[in-house]
PyMOL commands that place a pseudoatom at each C-alpha (Angstrom):
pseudoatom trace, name=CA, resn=UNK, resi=1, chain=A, elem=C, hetatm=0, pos=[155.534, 101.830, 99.116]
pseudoatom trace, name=CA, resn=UNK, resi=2, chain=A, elem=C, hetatm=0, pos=[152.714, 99.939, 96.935]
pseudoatom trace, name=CA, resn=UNK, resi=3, chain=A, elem=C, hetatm=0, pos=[151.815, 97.851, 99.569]
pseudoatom trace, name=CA, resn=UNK, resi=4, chain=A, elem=C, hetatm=0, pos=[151.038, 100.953, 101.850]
pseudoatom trace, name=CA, resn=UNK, resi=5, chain=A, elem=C, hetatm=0, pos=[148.932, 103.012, 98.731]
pseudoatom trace, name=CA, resn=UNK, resi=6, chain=A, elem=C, hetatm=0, pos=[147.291, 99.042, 98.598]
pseudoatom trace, name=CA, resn=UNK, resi=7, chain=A, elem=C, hetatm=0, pos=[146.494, 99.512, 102.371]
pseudoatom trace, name=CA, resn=UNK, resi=8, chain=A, elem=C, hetatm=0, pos=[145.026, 102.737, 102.020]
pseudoatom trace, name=CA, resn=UNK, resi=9, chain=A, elem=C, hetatm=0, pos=[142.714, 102.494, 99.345]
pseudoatom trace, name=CA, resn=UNK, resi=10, chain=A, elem=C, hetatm=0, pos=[141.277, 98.915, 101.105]
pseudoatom trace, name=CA, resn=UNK, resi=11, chain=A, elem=C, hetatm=0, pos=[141.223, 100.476, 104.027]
pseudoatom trace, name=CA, resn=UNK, resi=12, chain=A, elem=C, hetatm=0, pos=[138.687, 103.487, 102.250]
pseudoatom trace, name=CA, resn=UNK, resi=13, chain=A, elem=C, hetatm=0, pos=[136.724, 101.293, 100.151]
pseudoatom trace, name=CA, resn=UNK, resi=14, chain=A, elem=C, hetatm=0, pos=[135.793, 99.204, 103.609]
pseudoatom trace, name=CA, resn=UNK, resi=15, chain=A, elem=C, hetatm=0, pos=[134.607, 102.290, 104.948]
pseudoatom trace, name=CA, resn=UNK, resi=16, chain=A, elem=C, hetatm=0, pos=[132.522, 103.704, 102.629]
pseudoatom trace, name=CA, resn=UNK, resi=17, chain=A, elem=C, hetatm=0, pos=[131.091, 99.656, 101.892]
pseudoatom trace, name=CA, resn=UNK, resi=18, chain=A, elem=C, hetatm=0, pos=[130.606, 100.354, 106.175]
pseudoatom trace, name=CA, resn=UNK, resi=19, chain=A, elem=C, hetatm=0, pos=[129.048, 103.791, 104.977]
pseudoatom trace, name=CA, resn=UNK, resi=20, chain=A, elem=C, hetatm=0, pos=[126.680, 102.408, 102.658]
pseudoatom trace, name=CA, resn=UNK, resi=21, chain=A, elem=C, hetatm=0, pos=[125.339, 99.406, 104.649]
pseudoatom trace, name=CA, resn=UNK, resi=22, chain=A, elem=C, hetatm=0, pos=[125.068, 101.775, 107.778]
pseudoatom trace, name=CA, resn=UNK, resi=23, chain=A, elem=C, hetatm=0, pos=[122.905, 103.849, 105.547]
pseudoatom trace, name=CA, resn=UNK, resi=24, chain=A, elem=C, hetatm=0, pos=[120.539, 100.511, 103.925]
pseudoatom trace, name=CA, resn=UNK, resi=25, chain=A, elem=C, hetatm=0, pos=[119.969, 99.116, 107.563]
pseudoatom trace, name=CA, resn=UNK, resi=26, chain=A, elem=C, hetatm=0, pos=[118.205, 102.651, 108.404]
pseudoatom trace, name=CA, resn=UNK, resi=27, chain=A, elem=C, hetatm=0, pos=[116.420, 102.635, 104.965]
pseudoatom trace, name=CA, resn=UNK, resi=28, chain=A, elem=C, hetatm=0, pos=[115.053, 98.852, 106.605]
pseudoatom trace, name=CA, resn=UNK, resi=29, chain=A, elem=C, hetatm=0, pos=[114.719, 100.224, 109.499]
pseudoatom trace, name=CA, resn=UNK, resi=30, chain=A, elem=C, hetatm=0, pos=[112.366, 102.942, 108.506]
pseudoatom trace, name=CA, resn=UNK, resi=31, chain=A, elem=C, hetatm=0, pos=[108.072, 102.252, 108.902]
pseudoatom trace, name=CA, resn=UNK, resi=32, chain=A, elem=C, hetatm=0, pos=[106.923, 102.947, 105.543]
pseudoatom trace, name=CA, resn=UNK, resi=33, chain=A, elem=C, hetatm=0, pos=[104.698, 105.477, 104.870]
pseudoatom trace, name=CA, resn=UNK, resi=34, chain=A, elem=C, hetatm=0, pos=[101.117, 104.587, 102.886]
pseudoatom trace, name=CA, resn=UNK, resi=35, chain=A, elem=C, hetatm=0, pos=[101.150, 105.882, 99.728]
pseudoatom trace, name=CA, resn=UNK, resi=36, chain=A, elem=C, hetatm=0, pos=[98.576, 107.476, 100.062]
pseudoatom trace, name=CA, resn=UNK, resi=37, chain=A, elem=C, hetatm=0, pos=[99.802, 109.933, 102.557]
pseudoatom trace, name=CA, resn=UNK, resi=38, chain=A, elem=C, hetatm=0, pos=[103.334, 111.139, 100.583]
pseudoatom trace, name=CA, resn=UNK, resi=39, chain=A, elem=C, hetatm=0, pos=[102.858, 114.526, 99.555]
pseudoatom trace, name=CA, resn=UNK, resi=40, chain=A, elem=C, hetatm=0, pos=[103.042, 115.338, 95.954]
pseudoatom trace, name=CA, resn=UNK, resi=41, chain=A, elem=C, hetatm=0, pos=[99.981, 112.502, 95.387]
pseudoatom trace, name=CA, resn=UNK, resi=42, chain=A, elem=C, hetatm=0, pos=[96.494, 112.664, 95.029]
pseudoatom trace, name=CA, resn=UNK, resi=43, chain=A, elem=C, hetatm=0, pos=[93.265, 109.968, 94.982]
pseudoatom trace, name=CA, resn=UNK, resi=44, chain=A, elem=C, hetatm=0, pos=[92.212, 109.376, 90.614]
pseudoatom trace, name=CA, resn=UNK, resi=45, chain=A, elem=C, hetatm=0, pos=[90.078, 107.371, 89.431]
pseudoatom trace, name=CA, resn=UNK, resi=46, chain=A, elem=C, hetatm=0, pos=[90.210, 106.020, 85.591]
pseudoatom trace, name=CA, resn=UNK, resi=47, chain=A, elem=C, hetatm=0, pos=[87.123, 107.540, 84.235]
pseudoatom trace, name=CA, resn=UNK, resi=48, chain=A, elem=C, hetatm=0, pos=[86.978, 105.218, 81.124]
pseudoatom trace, name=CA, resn=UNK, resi=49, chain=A, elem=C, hetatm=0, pos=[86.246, 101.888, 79.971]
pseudoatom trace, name=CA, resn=UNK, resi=50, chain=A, elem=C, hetatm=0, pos=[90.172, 101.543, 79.643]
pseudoatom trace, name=CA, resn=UNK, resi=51, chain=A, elem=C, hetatm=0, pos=[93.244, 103.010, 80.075]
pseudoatom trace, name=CA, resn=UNK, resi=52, chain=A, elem=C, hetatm=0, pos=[96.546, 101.496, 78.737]
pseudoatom trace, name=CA, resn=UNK, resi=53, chain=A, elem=C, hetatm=0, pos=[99.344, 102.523, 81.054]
pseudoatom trace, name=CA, resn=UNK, resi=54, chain=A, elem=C, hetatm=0, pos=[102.621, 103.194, 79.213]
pseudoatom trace, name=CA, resn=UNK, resi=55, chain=A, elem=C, hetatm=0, pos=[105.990, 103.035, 81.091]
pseudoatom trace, name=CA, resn=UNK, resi=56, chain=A, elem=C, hetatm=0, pos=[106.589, 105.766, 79.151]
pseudoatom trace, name=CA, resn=UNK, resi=57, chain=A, elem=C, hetatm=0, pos=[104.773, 109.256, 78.491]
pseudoatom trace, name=CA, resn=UNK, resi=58, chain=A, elem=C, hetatm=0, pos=[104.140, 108.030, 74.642]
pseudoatom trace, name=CA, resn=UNK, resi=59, chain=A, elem=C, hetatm=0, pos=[101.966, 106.167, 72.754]
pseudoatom trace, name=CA, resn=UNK, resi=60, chain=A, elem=C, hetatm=0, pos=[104.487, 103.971, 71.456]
pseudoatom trace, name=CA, resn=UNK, resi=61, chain=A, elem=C, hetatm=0, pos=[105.926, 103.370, 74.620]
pseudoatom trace, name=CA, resn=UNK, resi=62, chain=A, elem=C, hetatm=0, pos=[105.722, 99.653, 76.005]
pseudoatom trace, name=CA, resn=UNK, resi=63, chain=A, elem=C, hetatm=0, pos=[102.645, 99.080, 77.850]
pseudoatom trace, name=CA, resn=UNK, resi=64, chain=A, elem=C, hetatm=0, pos=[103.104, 98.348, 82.193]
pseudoatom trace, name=CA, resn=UNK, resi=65, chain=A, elem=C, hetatm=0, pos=[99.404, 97.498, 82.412]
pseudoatom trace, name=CA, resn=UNK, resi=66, chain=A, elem=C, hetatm=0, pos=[95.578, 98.748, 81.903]
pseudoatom trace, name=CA, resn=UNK, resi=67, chain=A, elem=C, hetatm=0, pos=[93.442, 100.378, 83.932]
pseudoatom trace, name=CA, resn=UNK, resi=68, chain=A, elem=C, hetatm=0, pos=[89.287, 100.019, 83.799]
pseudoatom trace, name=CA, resn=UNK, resi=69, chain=A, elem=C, hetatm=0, pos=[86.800, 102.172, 84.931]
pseudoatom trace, name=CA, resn=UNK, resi=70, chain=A, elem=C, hetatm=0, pos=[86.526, 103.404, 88.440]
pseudoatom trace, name=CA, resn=UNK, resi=71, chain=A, elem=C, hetatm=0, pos=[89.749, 101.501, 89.568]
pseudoatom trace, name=CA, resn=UNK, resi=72, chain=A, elem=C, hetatm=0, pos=[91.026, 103.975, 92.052]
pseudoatom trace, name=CA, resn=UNK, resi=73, chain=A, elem=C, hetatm=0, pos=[94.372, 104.928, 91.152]
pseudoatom trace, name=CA, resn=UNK, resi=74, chain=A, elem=C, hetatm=0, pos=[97.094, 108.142, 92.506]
pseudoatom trace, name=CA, resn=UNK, resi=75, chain=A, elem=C, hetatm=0, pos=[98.030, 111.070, 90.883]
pseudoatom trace, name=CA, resn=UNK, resi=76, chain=A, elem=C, hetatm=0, pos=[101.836, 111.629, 90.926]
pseudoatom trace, name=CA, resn=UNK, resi=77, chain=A, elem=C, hetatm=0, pos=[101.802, 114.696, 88.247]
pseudoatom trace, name=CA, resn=UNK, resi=78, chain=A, elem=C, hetatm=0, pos=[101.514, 115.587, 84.002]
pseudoatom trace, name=CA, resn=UNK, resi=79, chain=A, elem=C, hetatm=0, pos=[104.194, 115.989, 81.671]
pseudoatom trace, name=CA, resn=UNK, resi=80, chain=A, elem=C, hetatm=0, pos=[105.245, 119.314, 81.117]
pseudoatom trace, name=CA, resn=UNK, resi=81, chain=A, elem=C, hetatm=0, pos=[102.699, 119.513, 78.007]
pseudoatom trace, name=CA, resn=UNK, resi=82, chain=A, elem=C, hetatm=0, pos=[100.087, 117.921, 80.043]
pseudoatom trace, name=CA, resn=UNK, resi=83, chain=A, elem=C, hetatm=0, pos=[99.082, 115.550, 77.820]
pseudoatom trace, name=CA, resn=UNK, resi=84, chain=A, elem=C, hetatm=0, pos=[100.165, 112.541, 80.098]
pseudoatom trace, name=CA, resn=UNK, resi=85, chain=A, elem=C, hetatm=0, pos=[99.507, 111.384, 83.730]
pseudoatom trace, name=CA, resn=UNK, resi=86, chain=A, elem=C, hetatm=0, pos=[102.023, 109.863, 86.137]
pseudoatom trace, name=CA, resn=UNK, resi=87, chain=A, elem=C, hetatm=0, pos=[99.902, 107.440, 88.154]
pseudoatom trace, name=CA, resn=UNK, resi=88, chain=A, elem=C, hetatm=0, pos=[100.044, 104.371, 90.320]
pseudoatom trace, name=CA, resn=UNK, resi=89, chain=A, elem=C, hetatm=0, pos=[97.191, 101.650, 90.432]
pseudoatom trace, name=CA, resn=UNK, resi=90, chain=A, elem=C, hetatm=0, pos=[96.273, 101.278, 94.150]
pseudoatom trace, name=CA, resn=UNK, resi=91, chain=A, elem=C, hetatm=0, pos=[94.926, 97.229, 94.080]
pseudoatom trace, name=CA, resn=UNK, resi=92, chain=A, elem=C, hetatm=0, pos=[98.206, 96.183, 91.681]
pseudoatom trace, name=CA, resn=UNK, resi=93, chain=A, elem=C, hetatm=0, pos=[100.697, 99.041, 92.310]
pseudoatom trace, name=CA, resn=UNK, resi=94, chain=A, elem=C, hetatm=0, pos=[101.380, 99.297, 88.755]
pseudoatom trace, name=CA, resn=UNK, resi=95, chain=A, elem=C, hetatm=0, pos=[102.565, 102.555, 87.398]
pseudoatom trace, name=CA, resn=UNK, resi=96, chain=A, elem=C, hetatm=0, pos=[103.110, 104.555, 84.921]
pseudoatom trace, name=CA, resn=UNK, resi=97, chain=A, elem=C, hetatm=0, pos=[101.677, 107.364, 82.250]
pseudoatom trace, name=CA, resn=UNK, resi=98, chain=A, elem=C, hetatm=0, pos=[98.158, 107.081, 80.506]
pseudoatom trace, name=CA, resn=UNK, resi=99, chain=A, elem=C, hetatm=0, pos=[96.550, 109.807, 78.547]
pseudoatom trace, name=CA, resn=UNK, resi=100, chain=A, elem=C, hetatm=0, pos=[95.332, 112.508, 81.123]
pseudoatom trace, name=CA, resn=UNK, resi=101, chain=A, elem=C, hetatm=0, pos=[92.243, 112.533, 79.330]
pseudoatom trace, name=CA, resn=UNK, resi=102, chain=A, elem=C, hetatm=0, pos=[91.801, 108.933, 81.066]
pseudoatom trace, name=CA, resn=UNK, resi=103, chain=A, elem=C, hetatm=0, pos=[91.476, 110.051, 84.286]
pseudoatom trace, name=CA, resn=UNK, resi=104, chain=A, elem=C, hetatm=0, pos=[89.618, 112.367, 87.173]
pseudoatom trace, name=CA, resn=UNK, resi=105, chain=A, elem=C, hetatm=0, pos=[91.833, 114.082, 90.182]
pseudoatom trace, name=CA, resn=UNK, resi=106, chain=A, elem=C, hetatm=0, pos=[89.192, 116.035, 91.522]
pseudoatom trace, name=CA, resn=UNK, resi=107, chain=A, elem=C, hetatm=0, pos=[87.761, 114.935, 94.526]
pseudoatom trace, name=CA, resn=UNK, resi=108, chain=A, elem=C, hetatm=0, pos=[84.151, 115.701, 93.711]
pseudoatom trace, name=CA, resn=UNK, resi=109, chain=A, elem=C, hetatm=0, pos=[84.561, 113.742, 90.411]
pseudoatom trace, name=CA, resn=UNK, resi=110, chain=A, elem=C, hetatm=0, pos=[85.781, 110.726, 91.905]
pseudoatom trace, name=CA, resn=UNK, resi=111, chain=A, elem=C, hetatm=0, pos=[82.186, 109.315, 93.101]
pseudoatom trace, name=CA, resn=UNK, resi=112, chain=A, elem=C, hetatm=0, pos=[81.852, 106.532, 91.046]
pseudoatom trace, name=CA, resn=UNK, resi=113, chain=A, elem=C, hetatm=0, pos=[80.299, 106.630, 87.350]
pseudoatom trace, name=CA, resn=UNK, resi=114, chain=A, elem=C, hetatm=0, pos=[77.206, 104.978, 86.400]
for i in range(1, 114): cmd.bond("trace and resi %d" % i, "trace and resi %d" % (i + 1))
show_as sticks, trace
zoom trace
C-alpha cells in the first residue's frame, strides 16, 4: 500500500516540476518589452548634483548606487508618505529609492539643467 501512496505523490510532483518548466520556457519564450514602454513608468531625470539610491525607502538603508545630474532615470512610484522615489537608472539599470526631492517626472522639467 506504501509503495502505491510512493507512486502517487512521484507521479504529482513530476507533473507540477512538468507544470513549472512548461510555464519558464514561455517566460523565455516571451520578446521583452523596453522598459520604457511598461505602464506604471515614467521618463526622470536626477535634478541634483547627486542622488544616493537606497535599496530601501530610508536613509539608513544600504546604498544600490548614485545617481548625478541629468542621468535620465524611470519613475516606478513614491512611498505612501511621498517622501521617497522608486526609480531605475536607464544607462546601469540600477534601482531603487532616493529622496523624491532628487528628482523631476514632469516632462517639461526634464530638458536638461544648466
Amino acid at each position: 500500500m506504501a509503495e502505491i501512496n510512493e507512486g502517487v505523490t512521484m507521479r504529482a510532483q513530476t507533473k507540477r516540476l512538468n507544470v513549472g518548466l512548461a510555464a519558464l520556457a514561455v517566460l523565455i519564450a516571451m520578446p521583452s518589452v523596453p522598459a520604457a514602454a511598461a505602464p506604471g513608468q515614467e521618463p526622470c531625470r536626477i535634478n541634483a548634483d547627486a542622488a544616493v539610491i537606497h535599496v530601501e525607502p530610508s536613509k539608513r538603508a544600504a546604498r544600490a548606487g548614485i545617481g548625478y545630474r541629468d542621468q535620465k532615470c524611470l519613475f516606478h512610484g513614491y512611498t505612501r508618505d511621498v517622501a521617497w522615489a522608486h526609480i531605475t537608472m536607464k544607462g546601469s539599470g540600477v534601482g531603487g529609492w532616493v529622496d523624491r526631492h532628487l528628482i523631476s517626472t514632469a516632462k517639461e522639467q526634464l530638458a536638461p539643467s544648466f
